[in-house]
C-alpha positions in Angstrom: -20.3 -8.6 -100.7 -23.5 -6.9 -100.0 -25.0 -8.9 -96.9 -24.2 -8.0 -93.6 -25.6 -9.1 -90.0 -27.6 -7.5 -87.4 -28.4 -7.5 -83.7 -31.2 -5.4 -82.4 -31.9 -3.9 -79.1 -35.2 -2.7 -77.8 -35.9 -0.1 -76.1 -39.5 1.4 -74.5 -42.2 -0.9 -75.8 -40.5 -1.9 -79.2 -42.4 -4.5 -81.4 -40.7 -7.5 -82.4 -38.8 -6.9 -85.7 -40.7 -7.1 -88.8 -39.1 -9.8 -91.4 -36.4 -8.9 -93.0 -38.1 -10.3 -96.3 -40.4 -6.7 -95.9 -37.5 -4.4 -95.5 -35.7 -5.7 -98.5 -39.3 -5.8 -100.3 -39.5 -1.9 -100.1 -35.3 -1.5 -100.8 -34.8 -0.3 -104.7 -31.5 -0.2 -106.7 -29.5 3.1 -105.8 -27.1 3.0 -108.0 -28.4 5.7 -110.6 -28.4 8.1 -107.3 -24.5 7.3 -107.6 -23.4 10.6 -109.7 -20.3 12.9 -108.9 -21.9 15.9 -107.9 -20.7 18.2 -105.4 -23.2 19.5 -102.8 -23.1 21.9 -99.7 -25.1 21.8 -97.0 -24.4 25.4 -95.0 -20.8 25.6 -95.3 -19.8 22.2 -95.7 -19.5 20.4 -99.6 -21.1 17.1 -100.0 -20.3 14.9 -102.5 -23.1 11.6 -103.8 -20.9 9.8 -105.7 -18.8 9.3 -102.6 -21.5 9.5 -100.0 -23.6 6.4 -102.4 -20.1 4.2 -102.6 -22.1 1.9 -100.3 -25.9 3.0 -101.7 -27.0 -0.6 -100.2 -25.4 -0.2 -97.0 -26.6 3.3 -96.2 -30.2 3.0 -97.8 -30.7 -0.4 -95.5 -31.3 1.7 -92.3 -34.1 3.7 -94.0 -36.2 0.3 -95.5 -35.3 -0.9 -91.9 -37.4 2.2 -90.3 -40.1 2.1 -93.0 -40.9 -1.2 -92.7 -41.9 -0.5 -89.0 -44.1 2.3 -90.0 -47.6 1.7 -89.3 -49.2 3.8 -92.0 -51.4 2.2 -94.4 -52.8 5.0 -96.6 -51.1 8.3 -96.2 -52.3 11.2 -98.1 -49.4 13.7 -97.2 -46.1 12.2 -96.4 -42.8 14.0 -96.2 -38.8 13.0 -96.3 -36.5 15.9 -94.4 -33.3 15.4 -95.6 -33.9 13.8 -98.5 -30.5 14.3 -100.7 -30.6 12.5 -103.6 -33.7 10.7 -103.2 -32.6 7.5 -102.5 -34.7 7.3 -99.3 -37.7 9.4 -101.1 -38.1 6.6 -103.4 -38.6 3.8 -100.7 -41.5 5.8 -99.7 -42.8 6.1 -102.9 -42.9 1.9 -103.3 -44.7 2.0 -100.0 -47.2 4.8 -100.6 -47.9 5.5 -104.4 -50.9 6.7 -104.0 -49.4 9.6 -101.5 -48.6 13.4 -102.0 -45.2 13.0 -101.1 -42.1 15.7 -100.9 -38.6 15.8 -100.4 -37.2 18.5 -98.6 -33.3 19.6 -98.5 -31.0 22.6 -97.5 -29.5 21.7 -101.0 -30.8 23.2 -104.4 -28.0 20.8 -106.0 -29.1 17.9 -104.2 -33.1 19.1 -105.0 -31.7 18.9 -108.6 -30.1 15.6 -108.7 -33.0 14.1 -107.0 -35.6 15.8 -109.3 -34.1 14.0 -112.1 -34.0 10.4 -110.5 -37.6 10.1 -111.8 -39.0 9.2 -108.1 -42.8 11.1 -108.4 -43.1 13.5 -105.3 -42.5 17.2 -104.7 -39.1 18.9 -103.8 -38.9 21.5 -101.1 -36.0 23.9 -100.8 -36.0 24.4 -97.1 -33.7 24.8 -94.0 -34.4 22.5 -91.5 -34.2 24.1 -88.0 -36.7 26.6 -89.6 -39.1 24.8 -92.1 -42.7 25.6 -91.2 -45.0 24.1 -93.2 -49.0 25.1 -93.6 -50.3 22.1 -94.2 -49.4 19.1 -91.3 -48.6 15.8 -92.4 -49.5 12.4 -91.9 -45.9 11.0 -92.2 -42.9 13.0 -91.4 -39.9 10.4 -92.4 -36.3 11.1 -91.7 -33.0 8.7 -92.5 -29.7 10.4 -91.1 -30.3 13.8 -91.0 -30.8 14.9 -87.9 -27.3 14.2 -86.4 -26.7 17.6 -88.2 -29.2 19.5 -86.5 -28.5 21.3 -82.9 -30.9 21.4 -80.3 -33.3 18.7 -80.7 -35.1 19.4 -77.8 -36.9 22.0 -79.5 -36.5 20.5 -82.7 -38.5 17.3 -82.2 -41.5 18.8 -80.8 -41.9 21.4 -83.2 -41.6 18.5 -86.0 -44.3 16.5 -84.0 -46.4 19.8 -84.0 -46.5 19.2 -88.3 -48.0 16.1 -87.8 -51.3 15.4 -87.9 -53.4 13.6 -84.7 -52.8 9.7 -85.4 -49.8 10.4 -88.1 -46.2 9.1 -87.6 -42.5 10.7 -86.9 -40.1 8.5 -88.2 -36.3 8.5 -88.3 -33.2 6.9 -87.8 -29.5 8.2 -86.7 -26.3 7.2 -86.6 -24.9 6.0 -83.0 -22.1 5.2 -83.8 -19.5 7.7 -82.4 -17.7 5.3 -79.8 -16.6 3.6 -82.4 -13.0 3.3 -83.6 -13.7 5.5 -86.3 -14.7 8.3 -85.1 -12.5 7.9 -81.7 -9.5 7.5 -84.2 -10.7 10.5 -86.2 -10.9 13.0 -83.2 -7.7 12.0 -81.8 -6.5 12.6 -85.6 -7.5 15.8 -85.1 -5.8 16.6 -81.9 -2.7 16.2 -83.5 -0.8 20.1 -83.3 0.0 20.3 -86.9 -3.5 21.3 -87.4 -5.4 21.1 -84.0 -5.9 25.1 -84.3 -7.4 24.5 -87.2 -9.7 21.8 -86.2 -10.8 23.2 -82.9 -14.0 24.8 -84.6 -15.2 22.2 -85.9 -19.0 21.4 -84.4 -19.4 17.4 -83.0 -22.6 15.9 -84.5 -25.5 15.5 -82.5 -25.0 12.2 -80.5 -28.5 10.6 -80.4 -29.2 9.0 -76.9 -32.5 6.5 -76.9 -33.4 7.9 -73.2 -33.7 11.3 -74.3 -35.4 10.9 -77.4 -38.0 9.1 -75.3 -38.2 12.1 -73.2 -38.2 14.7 -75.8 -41.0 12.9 -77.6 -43.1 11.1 -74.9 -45.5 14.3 -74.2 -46.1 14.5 -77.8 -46.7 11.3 -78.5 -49.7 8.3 -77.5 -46.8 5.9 -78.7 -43.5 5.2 -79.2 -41.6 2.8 -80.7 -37.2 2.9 -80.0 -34.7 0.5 -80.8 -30.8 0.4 -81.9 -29.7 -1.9 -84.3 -25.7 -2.9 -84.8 -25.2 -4.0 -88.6 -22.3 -6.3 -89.4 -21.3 -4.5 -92.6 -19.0 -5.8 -94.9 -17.0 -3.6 -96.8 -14.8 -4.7 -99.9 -12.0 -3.0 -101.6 -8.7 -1.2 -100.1 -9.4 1.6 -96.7 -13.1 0.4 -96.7 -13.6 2.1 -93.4 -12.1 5.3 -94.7 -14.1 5.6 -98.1 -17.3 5.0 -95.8 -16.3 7.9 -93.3 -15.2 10.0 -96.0 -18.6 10.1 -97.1 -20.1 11.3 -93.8 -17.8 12.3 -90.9 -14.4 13.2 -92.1 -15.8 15.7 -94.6 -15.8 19.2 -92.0 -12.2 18.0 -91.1 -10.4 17.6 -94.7 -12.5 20.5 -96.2 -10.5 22.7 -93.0 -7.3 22.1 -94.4 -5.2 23.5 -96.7 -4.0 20.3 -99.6 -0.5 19.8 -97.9 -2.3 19.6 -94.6 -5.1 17.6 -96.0 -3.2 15.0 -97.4 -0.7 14.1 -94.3 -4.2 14.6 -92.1 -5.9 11.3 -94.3 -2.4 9.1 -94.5 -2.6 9.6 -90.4 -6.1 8.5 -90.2 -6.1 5.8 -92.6 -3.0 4.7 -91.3 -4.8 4.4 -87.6 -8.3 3.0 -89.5 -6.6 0.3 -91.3 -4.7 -1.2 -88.0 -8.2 -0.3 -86.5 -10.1 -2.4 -88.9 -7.8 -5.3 -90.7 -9.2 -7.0 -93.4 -10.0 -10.5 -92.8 -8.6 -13.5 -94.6 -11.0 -13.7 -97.5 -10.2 -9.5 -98.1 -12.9 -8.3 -96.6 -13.3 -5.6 -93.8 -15.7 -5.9 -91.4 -17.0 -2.6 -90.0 -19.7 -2.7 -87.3 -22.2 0.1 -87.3 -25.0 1.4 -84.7 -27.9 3.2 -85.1 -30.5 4.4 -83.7 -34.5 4.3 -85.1 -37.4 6.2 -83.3 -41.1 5.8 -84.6 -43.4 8.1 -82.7 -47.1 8.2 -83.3 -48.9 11.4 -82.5 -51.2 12.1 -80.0 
């Protein structure tokens, strides 16, 4: 079942939300994205196939921010973090007529999304210390930067690439209170592999408060809001397939495969009780983020 409700929260001088009708305008089928490649970003193996399981689900979020972009006719546009392309594409629908890039930490994943076909550039960069010549008029971002440490310094620098008028746009995940990701730390904790686990780096939790002080000097407008989408999952350990896409992947790839295995029958174990499936099959998984469109000064 692909459809899924929403509530929406505002935050510092958010505009109503846009129809829904536009969002789904700019979404596009993701499903040739779906391939089995594995990918690392630093020292951690990503994989699409899993990660696009739910291409509609996790490609929502970035139509959602797009469609509250107030760019009509961008010459230079950018996505950071743009994987596959899945989210690239959306901006190429909007803005055809832009010079648009891609950028990722990921020659694999600059690979697999030069062969999707979607026209733009692709820029093998890291992140925390891309630095481009040329600013932009849209710097675009969809759940990327909950991988990135100090944001205080990252943000600003980012604004810095954008041009006087342009937009910073991005969304991250909020959803770390959540059952599944309180079940998967305490998984963690468990001694038969806690030592093994205790490296492992949180992801950046994004707070709307902070992002509007981080960004508010840099900025002649801002536009914050947190949406909670009602998605509903189909199939047997919904919850876990969508985690193991995203969160749980530092954790397994710690383990040796005797470890690994006990480590996902505990956590899928605690997810399924977490999350039953209702009477029709389906599992309903409720899922926060967090958007932030910031025009420059």
């Amino acid at each position: 079942m692909a459809s899924s409700g929403e509530k929406e929260r505002g935050f510092y001088g958010s505009r109503p939300a846009l129809s829904t009708a536009r969002a789904q305008r700019l979404q596009l089928n993701n499903n040739r994205w779906n391939k089995g490649l594995s990918l690392k970003l630093g020292a951690m193996t990503w994989n699409p196939g899993t990660y696009l399981a739910f291409a509609d689900q996790r490609t929502r979020p970035a139509a959602d921010l797009l469609a509250r972009v107030p760019a009509e006719n961008p010459a230079r546009v950018i996505d950071l973090g743009c994987g596959p392309g899945n989210s690239t594409a959306l901006l190429a629908a909007r803005w055809p007529g832009a010079g648009l890039e891609g950028l990722d930490s990921s020659a694999e994943m600059l690979t697999q999304a030069q062969a999707s076909g979607v026209p733009a550039g692709w820029v093998l960069a890291d992140l925390a210390s891309w630095a481009p010549a040329v600013p932009y008029d849209v710097i675009f971002s969809n759940a990327t930067f909950q991988w990135v440490p100090d944001q205080a310094a990252l943000f600003p620098r980012l604004m810095s690439f954008v041009k006087p008028g342009g937009v910073f746009a991005f969304q991250v995940p909020v959803n770390f209170n959540a059952p599944s990701h309180v079940l998967l730390w305490e998984t963690a904790a468990d001694p038969r592999w806690k030592a093994k686990l205790a490296g492992i780096r949180e992801t950046e939790r994004g707070m709307p408060a902070l992002y509007y002080d981080i960004l508010r000097p840099h900025a002649s407008a801002l536009d914050i809001w947190q949406t909670e989408y009602l998605q509903v999952m189909e199939g047997d350990d919904a919850v876990y397939r969508w985690v193991s896409g995203t969160a749980l992947r530092p954790y397994v790839q710690a383990l040796d495969e005797a470890e690994r295995a006990a480590f996902i029958a505990a956590y899928k174990a605690k997810l399924n009780a977490a999350y039953p499936r209702r009477a029709d099959g389906a599992t309903l998984f409720p899922f926060q983020r967090l958007f932030v469109v910031a025009i420059k000064s």
